[in-house]
Each structure stands twice: as C-alpha cells, then as structure tokens.
N, CA, C and O atoms as a DFTB+ gen file, in Angstrom:
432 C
 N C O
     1  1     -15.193      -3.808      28.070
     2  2     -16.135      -3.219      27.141
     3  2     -17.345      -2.729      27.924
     4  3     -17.786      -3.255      28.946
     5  1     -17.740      -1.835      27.413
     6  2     -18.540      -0.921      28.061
     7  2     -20.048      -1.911      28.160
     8  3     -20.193      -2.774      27.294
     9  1     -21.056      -1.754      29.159
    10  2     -22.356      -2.863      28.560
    11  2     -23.346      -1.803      28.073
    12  3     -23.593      -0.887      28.856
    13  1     -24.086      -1.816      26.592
    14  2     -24.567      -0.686      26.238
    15  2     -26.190      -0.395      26.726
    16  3     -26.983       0.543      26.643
    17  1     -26.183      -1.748      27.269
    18  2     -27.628      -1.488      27.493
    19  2     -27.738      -0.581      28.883
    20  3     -28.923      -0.417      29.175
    21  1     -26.700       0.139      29.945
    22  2     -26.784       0.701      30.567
    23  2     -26.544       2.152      30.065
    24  3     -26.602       3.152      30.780
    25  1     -26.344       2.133      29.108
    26  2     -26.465       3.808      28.807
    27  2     -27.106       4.417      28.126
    28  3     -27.515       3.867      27.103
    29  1     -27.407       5.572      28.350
    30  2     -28.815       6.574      28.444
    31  2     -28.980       6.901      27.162
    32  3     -27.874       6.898      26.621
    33  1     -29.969       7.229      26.297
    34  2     -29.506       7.826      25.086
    35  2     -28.553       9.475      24.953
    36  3     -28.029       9.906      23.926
    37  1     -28.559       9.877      25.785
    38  2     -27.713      11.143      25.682
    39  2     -26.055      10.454      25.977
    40  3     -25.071      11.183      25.850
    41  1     -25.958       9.418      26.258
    42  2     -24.630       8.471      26.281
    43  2     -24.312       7.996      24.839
    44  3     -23.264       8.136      24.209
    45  1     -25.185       7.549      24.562
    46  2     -25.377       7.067      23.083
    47  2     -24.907       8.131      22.189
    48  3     -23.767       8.043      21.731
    49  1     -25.821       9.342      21.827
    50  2     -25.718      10.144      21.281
    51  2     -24.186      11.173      21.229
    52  3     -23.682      11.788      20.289
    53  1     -23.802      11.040      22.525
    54  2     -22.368      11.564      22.718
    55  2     -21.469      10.610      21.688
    56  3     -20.821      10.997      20.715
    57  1     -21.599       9.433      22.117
    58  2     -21.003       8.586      21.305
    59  2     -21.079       8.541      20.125
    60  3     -20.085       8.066      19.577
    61  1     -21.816       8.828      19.542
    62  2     -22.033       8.793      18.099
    63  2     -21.660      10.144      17.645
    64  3     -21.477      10.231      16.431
    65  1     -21.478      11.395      18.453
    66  2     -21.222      12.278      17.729
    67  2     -19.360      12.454      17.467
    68  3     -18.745      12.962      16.529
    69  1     -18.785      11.673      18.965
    70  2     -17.470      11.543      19.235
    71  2     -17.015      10.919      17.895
    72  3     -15.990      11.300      17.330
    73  1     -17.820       9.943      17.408
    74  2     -17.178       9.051      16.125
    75  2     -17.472       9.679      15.376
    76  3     -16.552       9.551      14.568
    77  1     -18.448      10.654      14.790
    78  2     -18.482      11.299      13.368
    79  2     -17.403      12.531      13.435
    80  3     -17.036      13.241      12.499
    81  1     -17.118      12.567      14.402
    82  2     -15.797      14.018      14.469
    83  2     -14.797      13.041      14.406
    84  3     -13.911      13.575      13.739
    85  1     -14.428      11.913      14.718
    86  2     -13.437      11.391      14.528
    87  2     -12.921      10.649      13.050
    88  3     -11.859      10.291      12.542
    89  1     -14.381      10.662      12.707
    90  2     -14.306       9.993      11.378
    91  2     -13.834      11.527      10.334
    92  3     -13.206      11.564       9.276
    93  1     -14.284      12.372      10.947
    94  2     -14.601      13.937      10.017
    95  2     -12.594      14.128       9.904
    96  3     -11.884      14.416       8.941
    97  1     -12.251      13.813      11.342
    98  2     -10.951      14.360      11.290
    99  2      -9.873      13.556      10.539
   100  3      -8.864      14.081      10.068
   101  1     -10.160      12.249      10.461
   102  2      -9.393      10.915       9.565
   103  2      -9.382      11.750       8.413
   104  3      -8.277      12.090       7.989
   105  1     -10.598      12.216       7.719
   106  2     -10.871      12.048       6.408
   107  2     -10.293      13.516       6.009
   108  3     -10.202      13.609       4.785
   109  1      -9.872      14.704       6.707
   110  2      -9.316      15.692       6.291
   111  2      -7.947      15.979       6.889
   112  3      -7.304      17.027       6.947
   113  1      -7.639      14.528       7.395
   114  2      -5.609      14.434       8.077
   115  2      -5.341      14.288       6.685
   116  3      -6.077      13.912       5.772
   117  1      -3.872      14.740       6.693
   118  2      -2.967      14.445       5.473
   119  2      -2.724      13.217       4.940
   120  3      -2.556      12.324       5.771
   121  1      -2.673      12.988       4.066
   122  2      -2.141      11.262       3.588
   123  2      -1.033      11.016       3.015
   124  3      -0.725      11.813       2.129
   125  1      -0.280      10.116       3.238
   126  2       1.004       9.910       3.206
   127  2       1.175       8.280       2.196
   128  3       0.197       7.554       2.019
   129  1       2.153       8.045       1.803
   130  2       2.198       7.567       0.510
   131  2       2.936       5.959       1.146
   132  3       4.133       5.828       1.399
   133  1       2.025       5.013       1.284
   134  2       2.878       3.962       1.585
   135  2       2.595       2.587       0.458
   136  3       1.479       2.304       0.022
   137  1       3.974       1.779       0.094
   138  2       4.147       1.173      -1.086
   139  2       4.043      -0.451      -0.729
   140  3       4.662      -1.051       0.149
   141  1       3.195      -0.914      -1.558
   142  2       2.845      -2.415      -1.136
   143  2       3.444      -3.534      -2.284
   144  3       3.016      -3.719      -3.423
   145  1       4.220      -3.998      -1.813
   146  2       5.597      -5.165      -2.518
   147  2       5.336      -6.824      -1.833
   148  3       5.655      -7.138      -0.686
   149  1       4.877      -7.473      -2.548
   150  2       4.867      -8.690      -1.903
   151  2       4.506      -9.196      -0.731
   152  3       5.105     -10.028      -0.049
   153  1       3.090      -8.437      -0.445
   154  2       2.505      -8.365       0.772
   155  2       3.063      -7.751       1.977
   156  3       2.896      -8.279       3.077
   157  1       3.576      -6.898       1.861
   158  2       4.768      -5.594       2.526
   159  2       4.513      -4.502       2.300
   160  3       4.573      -4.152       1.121
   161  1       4.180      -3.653       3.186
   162  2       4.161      -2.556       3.103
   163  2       5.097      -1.558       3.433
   164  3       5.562      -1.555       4.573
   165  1       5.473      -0.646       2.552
   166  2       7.224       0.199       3.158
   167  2       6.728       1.346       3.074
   168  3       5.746       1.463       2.341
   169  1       7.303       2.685       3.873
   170  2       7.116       3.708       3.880
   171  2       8.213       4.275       3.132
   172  3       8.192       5.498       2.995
   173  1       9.435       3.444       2.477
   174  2      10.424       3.955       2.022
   175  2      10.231       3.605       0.536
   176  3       9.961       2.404       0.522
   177  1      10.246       4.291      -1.269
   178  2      10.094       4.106      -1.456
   179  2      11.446       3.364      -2.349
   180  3      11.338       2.764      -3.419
   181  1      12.276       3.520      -1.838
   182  2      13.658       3.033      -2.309
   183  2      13.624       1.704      -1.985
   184  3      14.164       0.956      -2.800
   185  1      12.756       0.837      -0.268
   186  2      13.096       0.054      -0.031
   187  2      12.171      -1.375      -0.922
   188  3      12.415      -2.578      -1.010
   189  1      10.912      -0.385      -1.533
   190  2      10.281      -1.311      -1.845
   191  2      10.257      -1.331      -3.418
   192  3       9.380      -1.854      -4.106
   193  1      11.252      -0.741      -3.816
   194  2      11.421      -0.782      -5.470
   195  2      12.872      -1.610      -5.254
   196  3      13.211      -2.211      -6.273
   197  1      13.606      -1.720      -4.342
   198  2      14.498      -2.323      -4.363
   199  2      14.227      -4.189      -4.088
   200  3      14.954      -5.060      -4.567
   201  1      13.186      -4.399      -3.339
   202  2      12.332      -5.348      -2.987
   203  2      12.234      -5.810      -4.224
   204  3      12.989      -6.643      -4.726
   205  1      10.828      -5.013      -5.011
   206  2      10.726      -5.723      -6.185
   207  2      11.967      -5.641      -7.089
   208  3      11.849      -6.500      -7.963
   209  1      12.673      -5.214      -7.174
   210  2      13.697      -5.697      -8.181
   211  2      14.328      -6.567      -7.571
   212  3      14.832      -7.238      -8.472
   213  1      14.667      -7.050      -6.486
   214  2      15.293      -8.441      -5.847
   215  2      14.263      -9.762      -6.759
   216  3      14.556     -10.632      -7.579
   217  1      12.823      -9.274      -6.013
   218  2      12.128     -10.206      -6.471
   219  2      12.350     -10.511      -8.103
   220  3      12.708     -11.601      -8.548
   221  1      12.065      -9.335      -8.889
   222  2      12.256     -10.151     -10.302
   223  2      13.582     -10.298     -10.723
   224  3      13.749     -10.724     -11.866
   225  1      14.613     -10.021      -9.997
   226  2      15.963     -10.680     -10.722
   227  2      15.628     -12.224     -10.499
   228  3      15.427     -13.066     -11.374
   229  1      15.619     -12.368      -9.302
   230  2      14.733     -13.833      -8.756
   231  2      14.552     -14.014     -10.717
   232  3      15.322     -14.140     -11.669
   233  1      13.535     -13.956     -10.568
   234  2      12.379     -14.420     -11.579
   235  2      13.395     -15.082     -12.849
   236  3      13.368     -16.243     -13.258
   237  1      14.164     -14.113     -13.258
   238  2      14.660     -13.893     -14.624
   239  2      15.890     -14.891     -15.177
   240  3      16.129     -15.240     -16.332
   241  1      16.844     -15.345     -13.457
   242  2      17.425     -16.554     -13.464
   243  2      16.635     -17.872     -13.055
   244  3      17.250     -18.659     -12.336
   245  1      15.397     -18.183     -13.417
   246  2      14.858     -18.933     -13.362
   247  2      14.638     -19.996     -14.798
   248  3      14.491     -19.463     -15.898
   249  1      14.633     -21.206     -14.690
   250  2      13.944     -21.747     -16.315
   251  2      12.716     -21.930     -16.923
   252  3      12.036     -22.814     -16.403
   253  1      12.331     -21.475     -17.673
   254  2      11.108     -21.326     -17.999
   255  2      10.042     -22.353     -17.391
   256  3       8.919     -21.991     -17.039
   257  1      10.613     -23.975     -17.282
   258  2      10.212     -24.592     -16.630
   259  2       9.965     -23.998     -15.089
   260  3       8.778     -23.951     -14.766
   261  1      10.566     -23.712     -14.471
   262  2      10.663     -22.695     -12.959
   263  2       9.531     -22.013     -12.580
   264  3       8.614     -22.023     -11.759
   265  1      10.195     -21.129     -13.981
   266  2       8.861     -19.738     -13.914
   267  2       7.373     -20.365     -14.226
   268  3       6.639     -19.742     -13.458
   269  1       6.977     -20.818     -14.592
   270  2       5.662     -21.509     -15.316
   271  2       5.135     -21.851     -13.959
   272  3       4.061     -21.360     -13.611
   273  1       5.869     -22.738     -13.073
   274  2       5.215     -23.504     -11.477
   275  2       5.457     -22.461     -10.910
   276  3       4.490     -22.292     -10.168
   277  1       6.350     -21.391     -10.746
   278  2       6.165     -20.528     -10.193
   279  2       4.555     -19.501     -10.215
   280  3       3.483     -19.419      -9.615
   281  1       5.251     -18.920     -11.255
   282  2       3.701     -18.120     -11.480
   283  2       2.118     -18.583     -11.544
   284  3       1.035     -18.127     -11.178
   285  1       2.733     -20.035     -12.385
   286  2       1.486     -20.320     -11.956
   287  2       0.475     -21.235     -10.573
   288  3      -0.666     -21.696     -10.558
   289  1       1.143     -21.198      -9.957
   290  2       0.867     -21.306      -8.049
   291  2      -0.267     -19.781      -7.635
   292  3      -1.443     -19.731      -7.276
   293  1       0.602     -18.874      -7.856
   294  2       0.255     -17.422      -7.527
   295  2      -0.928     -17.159      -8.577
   296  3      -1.899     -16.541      -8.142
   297  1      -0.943     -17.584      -9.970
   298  2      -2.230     -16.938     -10.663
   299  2      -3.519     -17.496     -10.666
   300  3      -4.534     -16.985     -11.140
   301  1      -3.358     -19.029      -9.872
   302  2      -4.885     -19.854      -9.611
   303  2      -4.992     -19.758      -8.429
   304  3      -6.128     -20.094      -8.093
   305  1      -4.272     -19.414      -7.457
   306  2      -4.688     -19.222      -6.260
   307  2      -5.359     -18.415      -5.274
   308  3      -5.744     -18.605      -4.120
   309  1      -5.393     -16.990      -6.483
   310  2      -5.802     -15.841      -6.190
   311  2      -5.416     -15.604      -5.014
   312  3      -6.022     -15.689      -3.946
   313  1      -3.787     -15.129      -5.391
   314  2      -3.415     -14.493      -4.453
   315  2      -3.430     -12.964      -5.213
   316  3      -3.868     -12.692      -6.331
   317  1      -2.815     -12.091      -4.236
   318  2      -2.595     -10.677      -4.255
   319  2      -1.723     -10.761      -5.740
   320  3      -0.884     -11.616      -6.021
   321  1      -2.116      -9.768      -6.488
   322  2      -0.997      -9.604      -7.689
   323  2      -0.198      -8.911      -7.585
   324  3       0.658      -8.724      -8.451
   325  1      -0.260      -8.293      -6.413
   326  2       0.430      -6.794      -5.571
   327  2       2.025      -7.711      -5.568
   328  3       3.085      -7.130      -5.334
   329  1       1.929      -9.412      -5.911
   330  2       3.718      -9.591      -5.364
   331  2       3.995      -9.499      -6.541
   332  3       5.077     -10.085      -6.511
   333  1       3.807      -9.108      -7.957
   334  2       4.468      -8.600      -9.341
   335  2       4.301      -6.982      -9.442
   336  3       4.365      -6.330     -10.484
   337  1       4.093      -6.519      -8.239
   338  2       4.307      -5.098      -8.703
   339  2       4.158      -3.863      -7.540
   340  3       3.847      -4.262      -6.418
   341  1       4.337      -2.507      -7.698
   342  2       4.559      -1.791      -6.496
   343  2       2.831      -1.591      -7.067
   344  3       2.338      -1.498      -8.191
   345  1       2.187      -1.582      -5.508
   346  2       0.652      -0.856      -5.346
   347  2       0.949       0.510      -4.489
   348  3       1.654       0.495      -3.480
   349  1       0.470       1.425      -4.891
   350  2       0.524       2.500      -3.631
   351  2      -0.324       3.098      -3.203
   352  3      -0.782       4.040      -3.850
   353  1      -0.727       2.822      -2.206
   354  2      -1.888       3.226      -0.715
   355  2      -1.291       4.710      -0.457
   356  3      -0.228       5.209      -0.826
   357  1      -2.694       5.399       0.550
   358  2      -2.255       6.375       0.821
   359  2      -2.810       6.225       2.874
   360  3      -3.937       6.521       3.270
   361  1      -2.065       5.891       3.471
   362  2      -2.952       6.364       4.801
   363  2      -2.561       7.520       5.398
   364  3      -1.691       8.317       5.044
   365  1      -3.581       7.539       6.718
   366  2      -3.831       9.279       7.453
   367  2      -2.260       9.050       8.014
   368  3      -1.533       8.067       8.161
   369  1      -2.118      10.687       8.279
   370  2      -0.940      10.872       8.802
   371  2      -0.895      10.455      10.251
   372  3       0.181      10.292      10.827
   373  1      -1.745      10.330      10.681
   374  2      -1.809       9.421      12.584
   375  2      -1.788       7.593      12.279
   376  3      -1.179       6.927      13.117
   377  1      -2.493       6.802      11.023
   378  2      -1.981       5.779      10.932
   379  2      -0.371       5.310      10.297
   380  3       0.331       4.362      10.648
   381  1      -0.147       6.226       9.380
   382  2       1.685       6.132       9.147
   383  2       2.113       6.221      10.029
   384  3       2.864       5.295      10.333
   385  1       1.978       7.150      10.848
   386  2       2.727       7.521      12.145
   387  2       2.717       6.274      13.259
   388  3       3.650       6.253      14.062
   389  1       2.065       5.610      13.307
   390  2       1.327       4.760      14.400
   391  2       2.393       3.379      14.033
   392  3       2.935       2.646      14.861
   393  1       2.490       3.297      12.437
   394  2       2.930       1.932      12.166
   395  2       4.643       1.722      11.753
   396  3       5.293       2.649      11.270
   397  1       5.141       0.567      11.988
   398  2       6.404       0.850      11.764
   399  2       7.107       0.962      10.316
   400  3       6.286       1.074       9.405
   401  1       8.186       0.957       9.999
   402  2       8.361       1.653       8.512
   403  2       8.114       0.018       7.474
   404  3       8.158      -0.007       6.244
   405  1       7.860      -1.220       8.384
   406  2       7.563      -2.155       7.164
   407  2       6.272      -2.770       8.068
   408  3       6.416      -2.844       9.288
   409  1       5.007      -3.211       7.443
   410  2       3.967      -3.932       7.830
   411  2       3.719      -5.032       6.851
   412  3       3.427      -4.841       5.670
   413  1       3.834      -6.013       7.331
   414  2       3.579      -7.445       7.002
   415  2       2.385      -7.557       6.771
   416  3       1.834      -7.037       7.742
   417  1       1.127      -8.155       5.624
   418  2      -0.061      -8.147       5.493
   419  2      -0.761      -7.269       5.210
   420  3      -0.357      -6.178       4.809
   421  1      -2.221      -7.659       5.406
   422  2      -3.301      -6.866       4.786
   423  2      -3.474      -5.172       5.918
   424  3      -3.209      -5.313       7.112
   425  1      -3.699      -4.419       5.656
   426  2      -3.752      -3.335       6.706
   427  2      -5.160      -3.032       6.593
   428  3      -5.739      -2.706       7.629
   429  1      -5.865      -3.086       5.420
   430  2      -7.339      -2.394       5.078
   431  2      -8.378      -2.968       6.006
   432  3      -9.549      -2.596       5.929
C-alpha cells in the first residue's frame, strides 16, 4: 500500500480524479441481471428458479409440525428472506464478467 503521506497534492488529486472516472464509467457500463436464491447468486435464470423450486418442494413434504421449526428458525433470526424467494440484482457488465456463474453470499 502506497504511504499517503508521501504524496504531493497533484498525486492526490490525480487520484481522485482516476476514481471519479472510474466511478463515472461503473455507473454508465451495462447491467446485467443476476438472481439471488438462498443466499446464491446465479447468472442463469433457469438455475435459480429451479433452486427455488427444489427448495419449496422441500417445504411442502414437510409436517406442519416441520414447517413451523423450520420457518420459524429463519423468521426470528433475521435472516435474508431472499431464501423464500428469487431477488434480482443488477451488476456492471465488468463485475458479472469478473464473477463465476454461482456466488455464495453477500456481494454488496
């Protein structure tokens, strides 16, 4: 890492202009459509509607007794509600590109 206290303000200033063009160019790349399933992220959207329907067949052979400790684990725990349903994100076309077609976790 660079030490900042050795650089000049015209170092500085480069720098700061490098990041607002970089930020300028994020924000007018294309965005691409990626689908969030049970803390999963897919670029396919077949793979993650197929996901959640695994997941709620799951659900449906369950006994009500089942489902009750089930769901309710997930609704006091505040977890993500994203694992009962497809969320869909949009990132830049250089971060889709960058990541592989499934990401595990939070990306934001």
């Amino acid at each position: 890492m660079t030490d900042l206290t050795i650089l000049t303000d015209d170092d500085l200033s480069d720098m700061i202009s490098e990041a607002r063009t970089e930020l300028r160019r994020r924000k007018e790349e294309k965005k691409l459509p990626v689908f969030l399933v049970d803390c999963t992220y897919y670029k396919s959207l077949r793979e993650a509607v197929e996901k959640h329907f695994e997941m709620s067949s799951r659900l449906f052979n369950m006994s009500d007794e089942q489902l009750t400790k089930y769901l309710g684990e997930y609704l006091t725990d505040e977890v993500s509600r994203s694992r009962f349903g497809i969320k869909i994100e949009f990132w830049s076309e250089s971060e889709y590109n960058a990541r592989p077609d499934r990401v595990w976790g939070s990306v934001s």
